[in-house]
N, C-alpha and C positions, 0 to 999 in steps of 0.2 A: 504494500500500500504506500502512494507517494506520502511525501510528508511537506508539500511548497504548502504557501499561504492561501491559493488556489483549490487542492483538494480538500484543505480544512473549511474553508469558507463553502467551495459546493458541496460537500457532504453536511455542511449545517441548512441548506437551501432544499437539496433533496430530501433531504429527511420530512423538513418543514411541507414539502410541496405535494409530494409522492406517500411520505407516512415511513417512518423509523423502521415499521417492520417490516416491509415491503425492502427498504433499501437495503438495511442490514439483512435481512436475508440473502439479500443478491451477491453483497460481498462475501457473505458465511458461504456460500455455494462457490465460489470463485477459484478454482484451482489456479497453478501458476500462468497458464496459458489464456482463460478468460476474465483473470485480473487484469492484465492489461486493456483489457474494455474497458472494467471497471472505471481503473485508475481514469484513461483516457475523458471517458464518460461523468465522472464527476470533477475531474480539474479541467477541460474547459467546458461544456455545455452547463454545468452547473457552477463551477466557480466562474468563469471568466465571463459567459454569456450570461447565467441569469442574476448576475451579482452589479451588473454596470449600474448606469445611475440613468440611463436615457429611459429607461421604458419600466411603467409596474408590472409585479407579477400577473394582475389578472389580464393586460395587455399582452404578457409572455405567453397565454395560456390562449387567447385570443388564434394567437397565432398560430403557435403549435398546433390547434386544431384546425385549422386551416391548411398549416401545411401538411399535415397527416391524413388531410383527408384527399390531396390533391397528391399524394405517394403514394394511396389504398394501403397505408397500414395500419388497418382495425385494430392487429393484438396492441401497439404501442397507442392509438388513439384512447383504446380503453383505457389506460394508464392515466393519461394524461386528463383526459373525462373528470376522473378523480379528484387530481389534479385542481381542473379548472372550479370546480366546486368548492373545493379548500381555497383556492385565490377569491373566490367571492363571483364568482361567474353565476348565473341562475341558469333554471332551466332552459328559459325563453329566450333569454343570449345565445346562452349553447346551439338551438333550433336555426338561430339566423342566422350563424357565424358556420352551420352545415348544409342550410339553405342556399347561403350566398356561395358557398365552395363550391359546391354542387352546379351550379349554374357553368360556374367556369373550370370546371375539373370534369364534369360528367355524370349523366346520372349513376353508371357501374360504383362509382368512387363515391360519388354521396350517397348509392343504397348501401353502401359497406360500410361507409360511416355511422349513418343514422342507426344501423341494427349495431354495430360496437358500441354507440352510446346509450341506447336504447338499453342495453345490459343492463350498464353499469348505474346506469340513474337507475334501472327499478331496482339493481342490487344495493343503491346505496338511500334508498326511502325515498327520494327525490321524484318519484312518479307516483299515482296511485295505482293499485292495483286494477286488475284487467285481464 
């Protein structure tokens, strides 16, 4: 595990963003081979990118689903879903911010989207049941 001012500071952001157990798990599983993700993955996308001072987290989160839904990757969208909830993101944000993807990514990519968030909002009480 690095030890720059960088991993310390994005593993205080991920934790915050993503949830302690979630992340600490990641690195508990992390032999030496996919440590180096790790490491990579919380000193700059979490230290250096979501630490700057230009953009808040729920605009980080804004985004990231955006851009995940315009990559179709649902399993990481779902994460992020989370994520965006914890930043203060509502349901009905979430909807417009996969709406407007969608327009410009394609319907394939927003129906993959909309069912990975779809999950996780009814897994996380933020829907009602149906």
């Amino acid at each position: 595990m690095s030890d720059s001012e960088y991993f310390k500071d994005g593993l205080k952001v991920r934790r915050e963003v993503l949830g302690a157990d979630y992340v600490d798990g990641s690195i508990a599983k992390a032999d030496d081979f996919m440590m180096a993700f790790q490491d990579i993955t919380t000193e700059w996308c979490w230290g250096y990118a979501w630490t700057r001072p230009g953009l808040d987290r729920k605009t980080r989160s804004m985004l990231n689903l955006a851009m995940l839904t315009a990559l179709s990757k649902p399993a990481e969208l779902k994460l992020h879903v989370k994520g965006a909830l914890t930043n203060g993101l509502t349901v009905e944000e979430i909807k417009e911010i996969l709406l407007h993807a969608t327009v410009y990514c394609g319907i394939p990519a927003g129906l993959e989207a909309f069912k990975a968030a779809h999950e996780v909002l009814k897994a996380e009480g933020a829907l009602p049941g149906k």
